[in-house]
C-alpha positions in Angstrom: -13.9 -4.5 -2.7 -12.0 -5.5 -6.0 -9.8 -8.7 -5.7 -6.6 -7.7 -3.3 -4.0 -9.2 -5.7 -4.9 -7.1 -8.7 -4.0 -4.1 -6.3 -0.9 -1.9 -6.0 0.4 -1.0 -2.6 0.4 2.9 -1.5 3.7 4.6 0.2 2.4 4.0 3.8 3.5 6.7 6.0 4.2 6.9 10.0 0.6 8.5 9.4 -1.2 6.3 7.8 -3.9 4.6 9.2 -4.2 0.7 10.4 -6.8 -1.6 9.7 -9.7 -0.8 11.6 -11.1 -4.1 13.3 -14.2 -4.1 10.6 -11.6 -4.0 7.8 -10.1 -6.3 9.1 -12.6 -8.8 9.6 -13.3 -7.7 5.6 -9.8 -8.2 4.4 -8.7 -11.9 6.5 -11.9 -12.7 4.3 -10.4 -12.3 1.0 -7.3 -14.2 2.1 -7.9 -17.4 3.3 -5.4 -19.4 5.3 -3.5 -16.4 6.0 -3.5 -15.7 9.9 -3.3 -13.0 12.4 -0.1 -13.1 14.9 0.7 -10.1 17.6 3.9 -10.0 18.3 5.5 -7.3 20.6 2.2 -6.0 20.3 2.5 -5.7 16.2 -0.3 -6.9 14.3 1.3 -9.0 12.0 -0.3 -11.4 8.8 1.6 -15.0 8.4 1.2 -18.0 6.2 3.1 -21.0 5.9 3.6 -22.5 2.8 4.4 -26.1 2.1 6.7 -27.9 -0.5 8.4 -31.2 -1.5 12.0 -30.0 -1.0 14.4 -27.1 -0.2 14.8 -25.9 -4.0 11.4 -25.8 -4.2 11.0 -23.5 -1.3 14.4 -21.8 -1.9 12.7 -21.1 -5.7 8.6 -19.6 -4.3 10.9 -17.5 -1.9 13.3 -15.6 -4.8 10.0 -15.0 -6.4 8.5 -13.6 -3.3 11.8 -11.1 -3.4 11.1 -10.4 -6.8 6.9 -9.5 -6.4 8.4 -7.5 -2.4 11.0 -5.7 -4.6 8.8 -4.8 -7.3 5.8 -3.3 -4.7 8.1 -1.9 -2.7 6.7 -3.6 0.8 9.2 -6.8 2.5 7.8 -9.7 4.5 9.3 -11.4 7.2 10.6 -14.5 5.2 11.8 -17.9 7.0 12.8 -20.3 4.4 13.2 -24.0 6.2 13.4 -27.7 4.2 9.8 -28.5 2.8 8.4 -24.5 3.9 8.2 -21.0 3.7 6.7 -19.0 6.8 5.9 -15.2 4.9 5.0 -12.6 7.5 3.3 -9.1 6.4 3.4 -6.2 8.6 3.9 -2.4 7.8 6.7 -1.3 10.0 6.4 2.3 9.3 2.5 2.2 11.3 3.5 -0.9 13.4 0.6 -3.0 12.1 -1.5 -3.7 9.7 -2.4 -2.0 6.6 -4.1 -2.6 3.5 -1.2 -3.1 1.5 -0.4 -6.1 4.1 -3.1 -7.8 2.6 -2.7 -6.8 -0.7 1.1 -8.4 -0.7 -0.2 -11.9 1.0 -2.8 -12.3 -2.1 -0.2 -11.6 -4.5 1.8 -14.3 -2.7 -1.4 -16.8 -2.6 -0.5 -16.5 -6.5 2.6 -17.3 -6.7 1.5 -20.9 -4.9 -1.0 -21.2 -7.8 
């Protein structure tokens, strides 16, 4: 499999498929300290990112809206003093999808 962030997401569809569990055990892989949370019974992707200060974790989560807006796909964002907590989900299949784990590599870059 090619490197996740150099990806594009897909439109995901009501129809598309999840992850299977082998994929999945594929794709957590590629993104390391990215973990898997069920919530309501949603398989969801989360990370929490840490920083010196508020305006530098304000500033990583503007440019998280930017890169979300630009692939069309939106995390679960909570922005505290000295972290970010990014969840991915796709809502439209209520779980996981590749494009999940597409977005949480291209936000492992903007940390780098």
């Amino acid at each position: 499999m090619s490197n996740l962030s150099e990806m594009k997401c897909e439109a995901c569809q009501a129809d598309a498929p999840k992850v299977s569990d082998a994929e999945l055990a594929d794709l957590i892989r590629m993104i390391p300290g990215w973990g898997v949370e069920v919530r309501d019974g949603v398989m969801q992707l989360e990370r929490v990112y840490k920083f010196k200060n508020f305006k530098l974790a304000m500033a990583f989560t503007n440019e998280l809206a930017e890169l979300a807006e630009a692939e069309f796909h939106h995390p679960g964002i909570l922005t505290e003093w000295g972290k970010v907590t990014v969840t991915w989900w796709s809502h439209s299949v209520k779980g996981l999808h590749k494009n999940d784990f597409i977005m949480a590599a291209k936000t492992d870059q903007l940390q780098s």
